[in-house]
C-alpha positions as CSV (number, residue, x, y, z in Angstrom):
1,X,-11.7,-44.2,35.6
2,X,-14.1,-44.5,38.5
3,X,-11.8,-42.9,40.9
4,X,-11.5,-40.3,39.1
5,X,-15.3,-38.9,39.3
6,X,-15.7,-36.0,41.9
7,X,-18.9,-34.0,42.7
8,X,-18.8,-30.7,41.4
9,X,-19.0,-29.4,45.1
10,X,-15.8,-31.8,45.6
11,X,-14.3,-30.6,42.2
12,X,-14.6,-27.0,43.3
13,X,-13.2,-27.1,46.8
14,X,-10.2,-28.7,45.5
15,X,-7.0,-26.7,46.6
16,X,-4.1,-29.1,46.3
17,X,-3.1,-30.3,43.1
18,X,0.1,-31.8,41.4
19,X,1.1,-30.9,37.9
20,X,1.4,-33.8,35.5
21,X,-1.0,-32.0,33.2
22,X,2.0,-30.6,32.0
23,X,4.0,-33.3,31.2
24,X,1.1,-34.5,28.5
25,X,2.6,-30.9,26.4
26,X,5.8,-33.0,25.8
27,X,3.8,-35.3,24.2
28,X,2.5,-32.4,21.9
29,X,6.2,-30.2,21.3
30,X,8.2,-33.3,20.6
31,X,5.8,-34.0,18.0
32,X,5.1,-31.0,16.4
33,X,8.9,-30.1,16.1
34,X,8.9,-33.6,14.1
35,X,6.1,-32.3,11.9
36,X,8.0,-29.2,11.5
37,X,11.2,-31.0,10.6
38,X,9.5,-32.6,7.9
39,X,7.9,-29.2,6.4
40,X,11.4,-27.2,6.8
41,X,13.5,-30.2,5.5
42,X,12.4,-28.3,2.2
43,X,13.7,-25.1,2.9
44,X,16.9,-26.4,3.4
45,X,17.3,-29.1,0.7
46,X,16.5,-26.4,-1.8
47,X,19.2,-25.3,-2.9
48,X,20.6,-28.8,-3.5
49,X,17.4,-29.7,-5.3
50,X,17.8,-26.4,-7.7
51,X,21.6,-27.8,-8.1
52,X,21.0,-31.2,-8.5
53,X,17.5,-31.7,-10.4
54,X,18.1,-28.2,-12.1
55,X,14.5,-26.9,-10.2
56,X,13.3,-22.7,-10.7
57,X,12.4,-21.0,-7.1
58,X,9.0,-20.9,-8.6
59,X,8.9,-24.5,-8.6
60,X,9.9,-24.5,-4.7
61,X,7.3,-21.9,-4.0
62,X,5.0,-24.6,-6.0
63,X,5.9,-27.5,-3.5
64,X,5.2,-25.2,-0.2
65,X,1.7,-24.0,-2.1
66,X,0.8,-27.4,-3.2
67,X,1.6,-29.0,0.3
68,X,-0.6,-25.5,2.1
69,X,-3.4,-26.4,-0.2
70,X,-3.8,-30.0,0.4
71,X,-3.2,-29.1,4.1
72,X,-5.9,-27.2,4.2
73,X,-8.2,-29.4,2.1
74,X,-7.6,-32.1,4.3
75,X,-8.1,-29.8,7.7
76,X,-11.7,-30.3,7.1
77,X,-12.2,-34.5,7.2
78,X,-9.1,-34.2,10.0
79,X,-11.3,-32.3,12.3
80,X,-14.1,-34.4,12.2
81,X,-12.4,-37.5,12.4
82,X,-11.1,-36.4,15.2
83,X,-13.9,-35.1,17.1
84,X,-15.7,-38.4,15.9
85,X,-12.8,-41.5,16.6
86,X,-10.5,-40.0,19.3
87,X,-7.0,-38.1,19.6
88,X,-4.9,-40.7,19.9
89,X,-5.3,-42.5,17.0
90,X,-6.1,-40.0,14.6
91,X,-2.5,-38.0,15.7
92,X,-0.3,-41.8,15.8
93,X,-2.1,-42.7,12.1
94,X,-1.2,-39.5,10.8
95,X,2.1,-39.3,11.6
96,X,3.1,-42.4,10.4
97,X,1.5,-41.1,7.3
98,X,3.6,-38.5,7.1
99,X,6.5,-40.1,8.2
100,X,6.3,-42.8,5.6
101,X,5.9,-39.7,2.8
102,X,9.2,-37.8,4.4
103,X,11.2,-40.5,4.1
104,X,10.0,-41.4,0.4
105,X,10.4,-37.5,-0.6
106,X,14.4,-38.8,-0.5
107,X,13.8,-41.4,-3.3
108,X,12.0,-39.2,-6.0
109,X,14.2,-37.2,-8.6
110,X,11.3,-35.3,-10.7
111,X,9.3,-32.3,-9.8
112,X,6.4,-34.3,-10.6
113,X,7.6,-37.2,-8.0
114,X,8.1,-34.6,-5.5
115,X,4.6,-32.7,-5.9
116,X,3.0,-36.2,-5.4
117,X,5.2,-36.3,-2.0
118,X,4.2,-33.0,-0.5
119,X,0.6,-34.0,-1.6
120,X,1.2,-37.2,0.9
121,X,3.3,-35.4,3.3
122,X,0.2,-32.6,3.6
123,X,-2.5,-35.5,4.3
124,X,-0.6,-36.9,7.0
125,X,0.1,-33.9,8.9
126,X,-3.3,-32.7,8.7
127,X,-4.5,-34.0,12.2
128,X,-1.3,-32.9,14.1
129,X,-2.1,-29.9,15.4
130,X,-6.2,-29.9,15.4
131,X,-5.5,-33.2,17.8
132,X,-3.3,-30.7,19.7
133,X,-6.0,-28.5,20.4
134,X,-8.3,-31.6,21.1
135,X,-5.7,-33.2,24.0
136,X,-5.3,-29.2,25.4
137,X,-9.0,-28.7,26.0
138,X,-9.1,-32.2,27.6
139,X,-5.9,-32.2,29.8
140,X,-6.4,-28.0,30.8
141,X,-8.6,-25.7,32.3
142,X,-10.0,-22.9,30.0
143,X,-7.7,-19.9,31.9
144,X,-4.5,-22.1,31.1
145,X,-4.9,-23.2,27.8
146,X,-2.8,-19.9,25.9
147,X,-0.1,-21.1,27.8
148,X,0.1,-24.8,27.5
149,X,-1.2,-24.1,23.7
150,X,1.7,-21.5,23.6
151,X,4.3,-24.0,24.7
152,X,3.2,-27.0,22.2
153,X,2.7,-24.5,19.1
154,X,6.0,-23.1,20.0
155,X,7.7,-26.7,18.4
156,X,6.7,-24.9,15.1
157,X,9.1,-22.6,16.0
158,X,11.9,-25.0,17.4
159,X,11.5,-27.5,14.1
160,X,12.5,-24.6,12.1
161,X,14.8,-23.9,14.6
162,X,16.3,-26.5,14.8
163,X,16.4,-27.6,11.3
164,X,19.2,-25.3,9.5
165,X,21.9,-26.8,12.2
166,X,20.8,-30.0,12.6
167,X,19.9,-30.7,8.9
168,X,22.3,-28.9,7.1
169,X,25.0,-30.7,8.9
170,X,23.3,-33.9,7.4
171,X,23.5,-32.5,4.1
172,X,26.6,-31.5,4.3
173,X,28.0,-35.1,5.4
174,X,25.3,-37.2,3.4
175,X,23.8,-34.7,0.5
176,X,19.7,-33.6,0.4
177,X,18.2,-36.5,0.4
178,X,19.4,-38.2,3.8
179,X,17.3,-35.4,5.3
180,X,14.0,-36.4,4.4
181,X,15.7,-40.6,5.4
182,X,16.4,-39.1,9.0
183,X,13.2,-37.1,9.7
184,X,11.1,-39.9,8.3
185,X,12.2,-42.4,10.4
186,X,11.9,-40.1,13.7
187,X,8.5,-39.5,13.2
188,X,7.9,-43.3,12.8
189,X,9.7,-44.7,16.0
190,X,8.0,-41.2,18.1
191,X,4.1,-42.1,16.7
192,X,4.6,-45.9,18.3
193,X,5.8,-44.6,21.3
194,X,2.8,-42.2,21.5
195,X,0.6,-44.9,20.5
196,X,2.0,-47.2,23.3
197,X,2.1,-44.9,26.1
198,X,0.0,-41.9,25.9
199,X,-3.5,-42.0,27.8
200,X,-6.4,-39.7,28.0
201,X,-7.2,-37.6,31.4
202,X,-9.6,-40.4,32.0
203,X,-8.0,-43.2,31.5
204,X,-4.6,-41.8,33.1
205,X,-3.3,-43.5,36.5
206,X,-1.0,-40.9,36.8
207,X,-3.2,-38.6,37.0
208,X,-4.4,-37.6,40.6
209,X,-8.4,-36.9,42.0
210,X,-7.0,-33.4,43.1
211,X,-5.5,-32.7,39.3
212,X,-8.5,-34.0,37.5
213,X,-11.1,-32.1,39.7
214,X,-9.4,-29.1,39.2
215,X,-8.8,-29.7,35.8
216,X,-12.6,-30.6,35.5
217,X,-13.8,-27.7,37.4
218,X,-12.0,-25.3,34.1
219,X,-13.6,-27.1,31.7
220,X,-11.4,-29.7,31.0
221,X,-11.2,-33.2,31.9
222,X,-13.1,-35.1,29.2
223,X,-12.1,-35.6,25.4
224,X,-16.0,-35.4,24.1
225,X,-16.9,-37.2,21.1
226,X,-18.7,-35.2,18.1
227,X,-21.4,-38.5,18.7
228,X,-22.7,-36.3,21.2
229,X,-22.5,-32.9,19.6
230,X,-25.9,-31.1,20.3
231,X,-25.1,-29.3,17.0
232,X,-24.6,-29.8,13.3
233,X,-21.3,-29.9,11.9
234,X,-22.1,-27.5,8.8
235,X,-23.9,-24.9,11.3
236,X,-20.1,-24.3,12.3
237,X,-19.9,-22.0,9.1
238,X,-23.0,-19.9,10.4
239,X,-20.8,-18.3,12.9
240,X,-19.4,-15.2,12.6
241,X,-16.9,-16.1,15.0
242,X,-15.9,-18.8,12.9
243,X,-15.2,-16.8,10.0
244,X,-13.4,-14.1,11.5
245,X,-10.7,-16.9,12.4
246,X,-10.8,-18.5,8.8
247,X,-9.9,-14.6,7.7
248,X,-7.7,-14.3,10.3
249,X,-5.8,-16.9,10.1
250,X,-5.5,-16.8,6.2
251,X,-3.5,-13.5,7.2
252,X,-1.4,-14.7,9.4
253,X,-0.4,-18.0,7.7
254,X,0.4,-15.7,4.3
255,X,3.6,-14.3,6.3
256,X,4.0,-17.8,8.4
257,X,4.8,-19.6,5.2
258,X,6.7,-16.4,3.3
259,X,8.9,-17.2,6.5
260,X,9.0,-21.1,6.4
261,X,9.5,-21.3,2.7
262,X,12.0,-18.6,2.0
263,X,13.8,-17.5,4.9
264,X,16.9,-19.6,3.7
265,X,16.6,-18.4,0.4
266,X,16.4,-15.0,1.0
267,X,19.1,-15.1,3.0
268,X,21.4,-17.0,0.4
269,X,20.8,-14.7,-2.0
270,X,20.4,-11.6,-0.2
271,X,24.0,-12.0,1.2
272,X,25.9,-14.8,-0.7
273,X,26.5,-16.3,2.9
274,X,28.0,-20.3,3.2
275,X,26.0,-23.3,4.0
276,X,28.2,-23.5,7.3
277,X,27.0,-20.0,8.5
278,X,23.0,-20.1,7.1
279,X,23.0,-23.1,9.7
280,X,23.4,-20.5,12.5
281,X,21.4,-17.3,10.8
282,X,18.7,-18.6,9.2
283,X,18.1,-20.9,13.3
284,X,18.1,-17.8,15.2
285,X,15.0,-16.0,14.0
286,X,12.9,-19.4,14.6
287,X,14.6,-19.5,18.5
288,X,12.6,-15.9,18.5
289,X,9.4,-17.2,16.9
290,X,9.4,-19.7,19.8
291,X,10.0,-17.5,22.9
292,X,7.6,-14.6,21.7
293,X,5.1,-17.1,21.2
294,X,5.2,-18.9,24.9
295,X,5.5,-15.4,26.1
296,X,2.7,-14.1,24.5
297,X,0.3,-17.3,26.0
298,X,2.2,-16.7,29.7
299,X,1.2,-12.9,29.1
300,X,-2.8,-13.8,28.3
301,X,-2.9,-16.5,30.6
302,X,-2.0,-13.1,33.4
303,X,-4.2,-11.2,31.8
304,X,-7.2,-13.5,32.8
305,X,-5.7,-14.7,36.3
306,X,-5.4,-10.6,37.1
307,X,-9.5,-10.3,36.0
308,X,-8.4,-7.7,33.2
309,X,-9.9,-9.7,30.4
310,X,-12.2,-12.4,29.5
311,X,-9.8,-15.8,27.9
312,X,-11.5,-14.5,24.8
313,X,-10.7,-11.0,24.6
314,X,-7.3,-11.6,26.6
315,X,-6.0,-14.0,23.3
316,X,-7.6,-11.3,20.7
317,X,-5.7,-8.5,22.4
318,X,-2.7,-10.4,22.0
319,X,-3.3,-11.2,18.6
320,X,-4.1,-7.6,17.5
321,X,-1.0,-6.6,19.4
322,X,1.4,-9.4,17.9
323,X,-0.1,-9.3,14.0
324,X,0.7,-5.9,14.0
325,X,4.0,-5.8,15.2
326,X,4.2,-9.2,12.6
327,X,3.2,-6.3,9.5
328,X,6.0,-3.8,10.8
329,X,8.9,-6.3,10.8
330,X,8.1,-7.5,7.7
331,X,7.2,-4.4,5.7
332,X,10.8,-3.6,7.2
333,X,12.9,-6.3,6.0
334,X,13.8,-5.3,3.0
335,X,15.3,-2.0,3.4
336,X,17.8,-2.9,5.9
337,X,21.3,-3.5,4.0
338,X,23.2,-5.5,7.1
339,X,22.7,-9.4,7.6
340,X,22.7,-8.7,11.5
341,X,19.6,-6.2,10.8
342,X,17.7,-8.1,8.7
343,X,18.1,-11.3,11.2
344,X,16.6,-9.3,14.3
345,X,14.0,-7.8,12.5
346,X,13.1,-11.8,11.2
347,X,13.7,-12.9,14.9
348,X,11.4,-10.3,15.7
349,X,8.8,-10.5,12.9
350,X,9.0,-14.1,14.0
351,X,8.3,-13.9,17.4
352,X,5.3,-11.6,16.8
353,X,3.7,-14.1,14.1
354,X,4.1,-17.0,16.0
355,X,2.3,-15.5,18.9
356,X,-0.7,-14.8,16.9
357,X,-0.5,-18.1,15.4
358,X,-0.9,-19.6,19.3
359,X,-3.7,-17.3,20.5
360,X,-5.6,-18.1,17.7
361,X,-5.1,-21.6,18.1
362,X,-5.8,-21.3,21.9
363,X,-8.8,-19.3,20.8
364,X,-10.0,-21.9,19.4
365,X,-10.7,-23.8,21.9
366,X,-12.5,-20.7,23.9
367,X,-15.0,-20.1,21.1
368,X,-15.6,-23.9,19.8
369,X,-18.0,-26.1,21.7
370,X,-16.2,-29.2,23.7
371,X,-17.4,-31.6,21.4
372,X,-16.0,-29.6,18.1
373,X,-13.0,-28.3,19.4
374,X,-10.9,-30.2,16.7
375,X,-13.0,-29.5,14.1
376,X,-13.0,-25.4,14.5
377,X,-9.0,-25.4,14.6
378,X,-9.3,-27.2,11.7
379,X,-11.8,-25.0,10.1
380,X,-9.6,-22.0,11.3
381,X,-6.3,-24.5,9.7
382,X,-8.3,-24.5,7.1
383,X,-8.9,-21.0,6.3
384,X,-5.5,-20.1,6.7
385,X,-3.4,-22.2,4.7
386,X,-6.1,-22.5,1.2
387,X,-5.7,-18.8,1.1
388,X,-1.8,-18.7,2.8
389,X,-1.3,-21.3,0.1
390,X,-0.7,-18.6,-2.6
391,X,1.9,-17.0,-0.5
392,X,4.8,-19.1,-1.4
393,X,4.6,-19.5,-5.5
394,X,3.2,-15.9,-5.2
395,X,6.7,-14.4,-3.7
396,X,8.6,-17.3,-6.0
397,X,7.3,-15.6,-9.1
398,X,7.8,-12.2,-7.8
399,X,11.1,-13.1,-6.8
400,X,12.2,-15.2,-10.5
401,X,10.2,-11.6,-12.1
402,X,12.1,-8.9,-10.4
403,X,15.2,-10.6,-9.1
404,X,14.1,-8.7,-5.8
405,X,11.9,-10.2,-2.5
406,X,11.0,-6.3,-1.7
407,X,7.2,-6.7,-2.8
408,X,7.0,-10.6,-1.5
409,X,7.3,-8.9,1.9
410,X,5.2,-5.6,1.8
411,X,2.6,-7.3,0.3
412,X,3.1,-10.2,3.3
413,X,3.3,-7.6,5.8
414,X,0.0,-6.0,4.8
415,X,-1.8,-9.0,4.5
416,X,-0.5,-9.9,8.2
417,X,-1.7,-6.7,9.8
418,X,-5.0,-7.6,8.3
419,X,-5.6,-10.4,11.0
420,X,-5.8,-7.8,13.5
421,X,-9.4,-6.6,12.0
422,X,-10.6,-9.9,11.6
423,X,-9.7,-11.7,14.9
424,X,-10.9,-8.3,17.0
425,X,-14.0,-7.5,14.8
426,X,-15.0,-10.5,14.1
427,X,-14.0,-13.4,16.4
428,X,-16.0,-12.0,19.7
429,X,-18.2,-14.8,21.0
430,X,-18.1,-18.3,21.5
431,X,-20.6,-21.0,20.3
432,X,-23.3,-22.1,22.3
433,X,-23.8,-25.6,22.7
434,X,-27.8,-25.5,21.0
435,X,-26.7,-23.3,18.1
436,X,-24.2,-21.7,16.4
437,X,-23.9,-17.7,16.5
């Protein structure tokens, strides 16, 4: 938009601005707690589906693994896609995608029928949250990005959240498969409405010059096409930086999906509660999960305002910080005998997870170039969730083997504390625009 284009002088001596870059996150957490709605609808439905089509917990661990590792497969094409075609249609395509795939997960009856689902389910949702990171970069400046990334990763948290009261009220009324009916058809009538109605900083009359220039003078501004990239896309993988946040993140997602796969579970079995009251314990440690995590971004975002850190280091601090006190909780868990215990320390193992999960994804953006700022998160997306994949059929067999989830966690815990190394060590410097380092 023409009247949107400011000198830098102009840009720079900006000191009013209004705030309807923030608005754009509601975009961004309305979706992703649809996305997450459709991955926990699982969790919940399980034990139904063991009921009903007379499925193992090795064979749920098998759906979550096979839906992390065509996630992660699919992280790869998603990023470049895109970087290459644009935001807003990759993240409306996708989730009808996925939409359509929820909604048929509700028809199938066979393990086989359902592993083809998840398969589906995992292509769709492979954009959602690289395009996140894409529409963050654009609509913020580089010192606010932990937050607003905090506050649109934190729907991760609220879908899960959300899910045991909302969905097991469904199930209750309507049996397993109206869940997968009702989140399906969410996501389809949200993607036209974000379709219809979303625009880009640029193309945004909402948007005023004051906003923009600031927003321009951070770094932001401009959704940049990987057309333009002044670097190859496979000299991403040269970085060091870039694969301390595959290693990293592969840490972290192993306990993220422990968490997402069998919280209910564990719970169910652990202490024999009802369906009526896992709607209220197994919701409360995802309500942590969210707050820690916008806390954590409000808390680096300081950090950087007060000069203490760089927006790199601030958001690895925070993730050394968090991933450790992710490995504690966990580790933790299973000695405590009471449900009330063992729900604070997942509120709190939660919270500290989550909050590494959204400085790394905010970190993303610091370290990638403009033009491949979708395509890092993905590689990053990708790292994590090939090698998180393992996590859930891993703790399913250990679980069906030992009749105990005491190793599932100790062994998640330790892995967890492990990002910590990578993400300080490793993740330091961001890539230059004429080569990667």
């Amino acid at each position: 938009m023409d009247n949107k284009v400011l000198t830098p002088a102009s840009a720079a001596a900006a000191t009013t601005r209004a705030n309807f870059r923030w608005r754009v996150l509601i975009w961004l957490l309305i979706g992703g707690i649809i996305n997450y709605l459709d991955r926990a609808n699982l969790a919940i439905a399980a034990p139904g589906m063991i009921h009903d089509l007379g499925l193992t917990r090795t064979q749920i661990g098998l759906l979550g693994t096979v839906f992390a590792w065509t996630y992660a497969v699919m992280q790869l094409p998603a990023g470049w896609i895109i970087d290459r075609f644009g935001a807003k249609r990759a993240y409306a395509v996708g989730m009808i995608w996925w939409s359509v795939a929820t909604w048929l997960t509700g028809v199938v009856g066979s393990i086989a029928g359902l592993v083809v689902m998840r398969v589906l389910l995992a292509v769709g949702e492979a954009p959602c949250w690289p395009t996140s990171a894409k529409i963050t970069a654009a609509w913020f400046p580089a010192k606010e990005r932990g937050f607003a990334t905090g506050i649109w990763d934190s729907s991760s948290k609220w879908g899960p959240a959300l899910a045991p009261a909302v969905l097991v009220a469904l199930m209750i009324a309507f049996g397993w498969r109206s869940l997968f009916h009702v989140t399906g058809a969410i996501g389809i009538v949200f993607a036209g409405l974000f379709l219809l109605l979303y625009r880009n900083p640029m193309q945004s009359k909402r948007l005023s010059r004051e906003e923009f220039a600031y927003i321009e003078a951070g770094g932001g501004g401009h959704e940049q096409s990987l057309a333009n990239a002044p670097i190859k896309w496979r000299s991403l993988f040269a970085s060091q930086s870039v694969w301390g946040m595959i290693l990293g993140y592969f840490c972290a997602i192993w306990l993220w999906n422990l968490f997402l796969v069998f919280l209910p579970l564990y719970l169910l079995d652990r202490f024999h509660i009802t369906l009526v009251q896992l709607g209220l314990y197994a919701s409360i440690p995802w309500f942590g999960g969210a707050v820690g995590e916008i806390v954590a971004g409000f808390v680096a975002s300081r950090l950087v305002d007060g000069g203490i850190a760089t927006p790199i280091v601030a958001k690895r601090l925070m993730i050394v910080v968090t991933s450790l006190g992710a490995a504690v909780c966990a580790v933790a868990l299973p000695f405590v005998d009471s449900i009330g215990a063992t729900v604070t320390l997942m509120t709190l193992g939660l919270a500290c997870i989550a909050a590494t999960i959204g400085n790394a994804w905010a970190l993303a953006g610091d370290i990638a170039p403009n033009s491949m700022i979708a395509s890092v998160s993905a590689i990053q997306n990708f790292g994590g969730y090939f090698g998180g994949a393992f996590s859930p059929v891993v703790a399913g067999f250990i679980v069906d083997r030992t009749g105990s989830y005491l190793l599932a966690f100790v062994i998640g815990g330790a892995i967890a504390g492990c990002a910590a190394l990578f993400y300080w060590f490793m993740a330091r410097r961001a890539i230059v625009e004429t080569h990667a380092v």
